[in-house]
C-alpha positions in Angstrom: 0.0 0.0 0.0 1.6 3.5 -0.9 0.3 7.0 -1.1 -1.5 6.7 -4.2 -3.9 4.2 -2.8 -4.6 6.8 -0.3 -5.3 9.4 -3.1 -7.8 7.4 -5.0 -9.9 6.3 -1.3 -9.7 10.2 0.2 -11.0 11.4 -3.7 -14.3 9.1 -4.1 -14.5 9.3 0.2 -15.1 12.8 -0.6 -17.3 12.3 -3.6 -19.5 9.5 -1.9 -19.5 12.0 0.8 -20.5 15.2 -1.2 -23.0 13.1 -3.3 -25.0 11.9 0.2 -25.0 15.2 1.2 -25.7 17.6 -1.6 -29.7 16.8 -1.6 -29.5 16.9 2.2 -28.9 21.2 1.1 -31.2 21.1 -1.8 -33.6 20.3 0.8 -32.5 22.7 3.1 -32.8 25.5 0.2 -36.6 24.7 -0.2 -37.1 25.3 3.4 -35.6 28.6 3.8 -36.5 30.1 0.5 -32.6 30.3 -0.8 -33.5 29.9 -4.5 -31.5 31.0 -7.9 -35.1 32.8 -9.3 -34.6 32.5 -13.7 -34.8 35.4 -15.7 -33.7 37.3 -12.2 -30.5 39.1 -14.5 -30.4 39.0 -17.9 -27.6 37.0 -18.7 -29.4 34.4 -16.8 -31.3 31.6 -18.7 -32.5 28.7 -16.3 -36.6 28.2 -16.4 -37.0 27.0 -12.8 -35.9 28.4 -9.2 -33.3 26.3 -8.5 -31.5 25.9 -4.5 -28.8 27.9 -4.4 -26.7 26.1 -1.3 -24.3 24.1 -3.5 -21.0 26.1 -2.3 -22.4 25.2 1.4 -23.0 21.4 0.2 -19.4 21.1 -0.7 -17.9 23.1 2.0 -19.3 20.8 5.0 -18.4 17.8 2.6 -14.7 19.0 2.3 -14.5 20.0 6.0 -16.1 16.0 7.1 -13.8 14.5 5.0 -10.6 15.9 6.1 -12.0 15.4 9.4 -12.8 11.8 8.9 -9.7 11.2 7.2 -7.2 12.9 10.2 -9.3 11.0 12.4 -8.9 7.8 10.9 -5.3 8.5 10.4 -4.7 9.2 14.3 -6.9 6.4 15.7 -5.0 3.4 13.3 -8.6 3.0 11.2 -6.3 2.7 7.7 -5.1 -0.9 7.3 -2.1 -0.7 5.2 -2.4 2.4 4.7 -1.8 3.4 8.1 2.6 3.1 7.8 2.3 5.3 5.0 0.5 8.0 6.6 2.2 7.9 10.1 5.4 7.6 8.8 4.8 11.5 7.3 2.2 12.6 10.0 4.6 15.1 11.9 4.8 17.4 8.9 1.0 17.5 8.8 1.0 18.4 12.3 3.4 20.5 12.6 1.5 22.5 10.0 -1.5 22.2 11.3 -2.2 25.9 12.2 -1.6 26.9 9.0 -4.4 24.5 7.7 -6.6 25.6 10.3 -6.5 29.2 8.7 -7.0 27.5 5.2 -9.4 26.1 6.4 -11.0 29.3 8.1 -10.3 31.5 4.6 -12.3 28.8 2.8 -15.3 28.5 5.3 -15.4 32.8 5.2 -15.2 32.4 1.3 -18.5 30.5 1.6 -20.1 32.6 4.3 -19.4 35.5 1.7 -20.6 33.7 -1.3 -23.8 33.2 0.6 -24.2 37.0 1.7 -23.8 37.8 -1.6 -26.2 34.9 -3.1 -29.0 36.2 -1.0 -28.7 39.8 -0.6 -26.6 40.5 -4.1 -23.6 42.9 -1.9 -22.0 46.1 -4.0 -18.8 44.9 -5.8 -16.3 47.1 -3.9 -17.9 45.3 -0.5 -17.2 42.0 -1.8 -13.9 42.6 -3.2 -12.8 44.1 0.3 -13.9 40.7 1.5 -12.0 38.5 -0.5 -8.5 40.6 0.1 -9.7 39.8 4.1 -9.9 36.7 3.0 -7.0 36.5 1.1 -4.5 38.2 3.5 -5.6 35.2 6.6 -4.7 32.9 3.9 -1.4 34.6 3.0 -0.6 36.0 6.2 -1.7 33.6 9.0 -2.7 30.1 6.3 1.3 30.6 5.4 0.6 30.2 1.1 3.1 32.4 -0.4 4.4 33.2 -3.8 8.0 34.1 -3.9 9.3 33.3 -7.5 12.7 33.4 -6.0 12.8 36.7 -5.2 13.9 38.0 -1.8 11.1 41.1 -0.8 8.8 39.4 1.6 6.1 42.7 0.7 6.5 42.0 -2.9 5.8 38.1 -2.1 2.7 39.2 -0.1 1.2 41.3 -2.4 1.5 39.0 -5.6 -0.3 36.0 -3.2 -3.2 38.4 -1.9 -3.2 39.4 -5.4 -3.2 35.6 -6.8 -6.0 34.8 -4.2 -8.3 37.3 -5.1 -7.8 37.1 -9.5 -8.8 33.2 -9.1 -11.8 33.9 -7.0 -12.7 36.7 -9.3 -12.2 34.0 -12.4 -14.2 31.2 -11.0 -17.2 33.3 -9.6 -16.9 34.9 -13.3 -16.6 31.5 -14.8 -19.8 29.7 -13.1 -22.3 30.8 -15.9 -23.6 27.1 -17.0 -24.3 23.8 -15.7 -21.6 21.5 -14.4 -18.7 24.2 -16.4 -16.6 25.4 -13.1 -16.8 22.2 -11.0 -15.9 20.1 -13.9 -12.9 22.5 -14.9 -11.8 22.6 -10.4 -11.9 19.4 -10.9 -9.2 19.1 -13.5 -7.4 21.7 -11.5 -7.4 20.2 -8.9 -6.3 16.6 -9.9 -3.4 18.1 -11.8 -2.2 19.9 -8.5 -2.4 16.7 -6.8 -0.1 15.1 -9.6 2.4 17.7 -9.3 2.7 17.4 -5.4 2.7 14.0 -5.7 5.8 13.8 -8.1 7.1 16.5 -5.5 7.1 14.3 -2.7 4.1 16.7 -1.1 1.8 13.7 -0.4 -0.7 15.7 2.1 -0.7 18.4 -0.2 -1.4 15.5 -3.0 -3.9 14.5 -0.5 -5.6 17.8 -0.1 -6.3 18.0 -3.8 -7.7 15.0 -3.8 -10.0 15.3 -1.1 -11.5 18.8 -2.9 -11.2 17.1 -7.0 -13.8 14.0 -4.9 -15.7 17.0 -3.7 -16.0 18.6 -6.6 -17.0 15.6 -8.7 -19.6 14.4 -6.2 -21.0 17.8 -6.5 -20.9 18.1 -10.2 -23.5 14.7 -10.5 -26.0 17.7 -9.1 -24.9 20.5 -10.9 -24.8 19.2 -14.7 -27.2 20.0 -17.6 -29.9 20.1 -16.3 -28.5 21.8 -12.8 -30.6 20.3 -9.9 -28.7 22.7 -7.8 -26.2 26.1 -8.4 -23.4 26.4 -6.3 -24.0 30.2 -6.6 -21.1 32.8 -5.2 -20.6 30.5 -2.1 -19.4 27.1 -4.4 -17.0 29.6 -6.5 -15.6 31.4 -3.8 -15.2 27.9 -2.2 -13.5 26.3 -5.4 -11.5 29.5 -6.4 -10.2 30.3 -3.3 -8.6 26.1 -3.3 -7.7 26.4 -6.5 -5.5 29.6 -5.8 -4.4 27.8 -2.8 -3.5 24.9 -4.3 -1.8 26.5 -6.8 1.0 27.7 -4.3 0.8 25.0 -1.9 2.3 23.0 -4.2 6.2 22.8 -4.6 6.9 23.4 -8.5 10.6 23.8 -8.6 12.8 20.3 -7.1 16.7 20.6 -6.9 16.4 17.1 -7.1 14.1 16.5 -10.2 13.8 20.2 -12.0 16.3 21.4 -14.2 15.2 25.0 -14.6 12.9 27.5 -12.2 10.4 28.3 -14.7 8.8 25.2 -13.9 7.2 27.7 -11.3 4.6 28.6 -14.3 2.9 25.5 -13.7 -0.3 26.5 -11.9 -0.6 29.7 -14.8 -1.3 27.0 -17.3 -3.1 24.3 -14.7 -5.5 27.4 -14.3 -5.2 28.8 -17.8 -8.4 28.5 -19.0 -11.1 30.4 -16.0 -7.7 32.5 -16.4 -7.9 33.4 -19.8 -11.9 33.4 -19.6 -11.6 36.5 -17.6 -9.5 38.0 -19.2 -11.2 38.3 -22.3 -14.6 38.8 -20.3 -13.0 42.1 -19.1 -11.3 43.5 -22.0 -15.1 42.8 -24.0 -16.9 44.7 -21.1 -14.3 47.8 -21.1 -14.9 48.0 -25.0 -18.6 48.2 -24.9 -18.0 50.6 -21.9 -19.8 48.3 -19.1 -18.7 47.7 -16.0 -16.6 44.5 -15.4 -18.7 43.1 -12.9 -21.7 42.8 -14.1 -22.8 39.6 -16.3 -23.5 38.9 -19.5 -23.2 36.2 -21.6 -19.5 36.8 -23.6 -17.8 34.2 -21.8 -16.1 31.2 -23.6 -18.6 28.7 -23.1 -21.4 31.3 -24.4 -19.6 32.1 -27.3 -19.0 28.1 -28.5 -23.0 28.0 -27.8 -23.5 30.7 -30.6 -20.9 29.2 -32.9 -24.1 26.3 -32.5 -23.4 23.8 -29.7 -25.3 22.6 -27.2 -24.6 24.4 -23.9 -23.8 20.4 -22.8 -21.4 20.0 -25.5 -19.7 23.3 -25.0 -19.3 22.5 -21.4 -17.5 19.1 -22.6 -15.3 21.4 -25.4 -14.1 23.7 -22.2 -13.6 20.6 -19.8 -11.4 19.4 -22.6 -9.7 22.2 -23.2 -8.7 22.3 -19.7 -7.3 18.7 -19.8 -5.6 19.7 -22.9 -3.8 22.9 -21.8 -3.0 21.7 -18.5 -1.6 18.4 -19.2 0.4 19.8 -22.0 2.7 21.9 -19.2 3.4 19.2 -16.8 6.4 17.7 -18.6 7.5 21.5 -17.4 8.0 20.0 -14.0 11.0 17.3 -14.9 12.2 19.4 -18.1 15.2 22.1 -19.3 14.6 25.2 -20.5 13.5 23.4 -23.7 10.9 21.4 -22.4 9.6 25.1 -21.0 9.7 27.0 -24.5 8.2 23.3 -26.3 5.1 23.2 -23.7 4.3 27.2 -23.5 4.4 27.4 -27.2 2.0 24.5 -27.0 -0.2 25.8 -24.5 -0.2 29.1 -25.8 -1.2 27.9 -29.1 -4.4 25.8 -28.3 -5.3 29.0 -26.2 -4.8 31.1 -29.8 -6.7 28.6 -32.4 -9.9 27.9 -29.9 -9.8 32.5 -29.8 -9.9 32.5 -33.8 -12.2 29.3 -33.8 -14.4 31.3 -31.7 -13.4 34.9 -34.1 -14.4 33.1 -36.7 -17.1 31.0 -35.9 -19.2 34.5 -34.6 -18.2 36.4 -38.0 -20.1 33.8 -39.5 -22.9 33.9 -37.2 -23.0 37.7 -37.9 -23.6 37.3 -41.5 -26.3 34.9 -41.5 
């Protein structure tokens, strides 16, 4: 038994876990009226009100099952599994404030989400809280960027910064069924391959844990959504996802050959990256503000090129697979391997943009 045993049981503990528990908040959103209402803004295009606790779903799922797991770890409960895990369980522990405050950032990302999913806060109030939410996480939760560079204010600023872009993505990025949990979960199971070939098996762990959350949820949330996981699920998912991104130990002495390898999680989260980028720079040329929705976002525009909003959630779950798998060889590779897998990257980003140019031109003239 080794620690990738324990990465496949902790990822479909979590699902199993996330799938029992998901209709246990639908129900829960009948009761106290905490409904997505269609047609409420106009990019919106569900029919039916739909519960709107799906970020709170996965949350307490996520929370159970890393406390289940440390639990079962600590009490002997894992079989063979249980050398493996002791043998590394004073790093874990010796940590453990740190995750607490992880763990705290995530549970206020939520509690956010959820203020915001029922009483729809002003933009500047909810960016304020995600930079409080952010700086725990960087300051007290211990994630840091540092790309090497020796100004601890600089290294604060960029995390903070990183924190509060892949929030901003994700909650931008939810805008169909089953697109941002299927695309955390790709996220996060490449995260958990990089630890792993790091050595980082509780950060490998980790990812797991959240990818089985994710997925469990995702049985829910597909075409047709039973249930949203509104502001609180991509708070939730954006602010691991960023997390995970630096948790995770890019650059190896022992395996790396070149420090660039630290561009990773850019291509990992590439394409909720990319998404909102070009969501912003279409909303500042038709002179609109950038927070408010519409329906210009990647998976809206393959659905006018004629696909079915299932299909272009498949084309963008692919397209995640594709640009993030392409950038692991990064990892164990020279400077060659990093100029071979950008270019590559970089170029499924560029055809899918003049697909996409194209594909609407065409549209246009019809």
């Amino acid at each position: 038994m080794n620690w990738y045993h324990i990465y496949v049981f902790v990822f479909f503990f979590a699902a199993v876990l996330c799938l029992a528990l998901t209709p246990v908040f639908m129900k829960l959103a009948s009761k106290t009226g905490f409904y997505d209402m269609p047609k409420e803004q106009d990019h919106k295009r569900h029919k039916e009100p739909t519960p709107l606790l799906g970020g709170l779903a996965m949350f307490v799922s996520w929370s159970l099952c890393l406390a289940v797991c440390v639990a079962m770890s600590r009490s002997g409960m894992l079989g063979g599994l249980e050398g493996a895990v002791k043998s590394n369980l004073g790093g874990v522990l010796a940590v453990s404030s740190n995750l607490f405050f992880i763990g705290l950032g995530a549970l206020l990302g939520v509690l956010l989400g959820l203020y915001d999913d029922k009483w729809n806060m002003r933009a500047a109030t909810k960016l304020a809280g995600q930079m409080a939410i952010a700086t725990i996480a960087v300051t007290w939760g211990g994630v840091r960027i540092s790309l090497f560079l020796p100004y601890p204010a600089l290294s604060w600023g960029l995390s903070v910064f990183w924190i509060v872009a892949i929030m901003n993505a994700v909650n931008f990025f939810d805008n169909m069924d089953g697109l941002a949990a299927g695309v955390a979960t790709v996220a996060f199971c490449l995260f958990s391959l990089a630890a792993a070939a790091s050595g980082q098996y509780f950060v490998a762990a980790l990812g797991a844990v959240t990818a089985g959350t994710s997925v469990g949820f995702w049985f829910y949330n597909h075409h047709p959504a039973q249930i949203f996981m509104g502001d609180s699920g991509s708070h939730f998912l954006g602010y691991l996802m960023a997390v995970m991104g630096m948790l995770v130990t890019y650059y190896n002495p022992a395996q790396s050959l070149t420090k660039f390898s630290i561009l990773v999680p850019l291509f990992i989260l590439a394409i909720p990256i990319f998404d909102l980028f070009a969501v912003v720079v279409i909303r500042l040329r038709n002179g609109k503000p950038v927070y408010i929705g519409d329906n210009n976002h990647i998976s809206h525009r393959f659905v006018a090129m004629g696909m079915s909003r299932k299909k272009a959630v498949l084309m963008v779950h692919l397209l995640a697979i594709a640009v993030g798998l392409s950038v692991l060889p990064i990892l164990w590779g020279d400077e060659r391997t990093i100029v071979v897998c950008s270019v590559q990257a970089l170029t499924i980003l560029c055809l899918i943009t003049l697909i996409q140019i194209a594909g609407r031109k065409d549209g246009a003239e019809k």
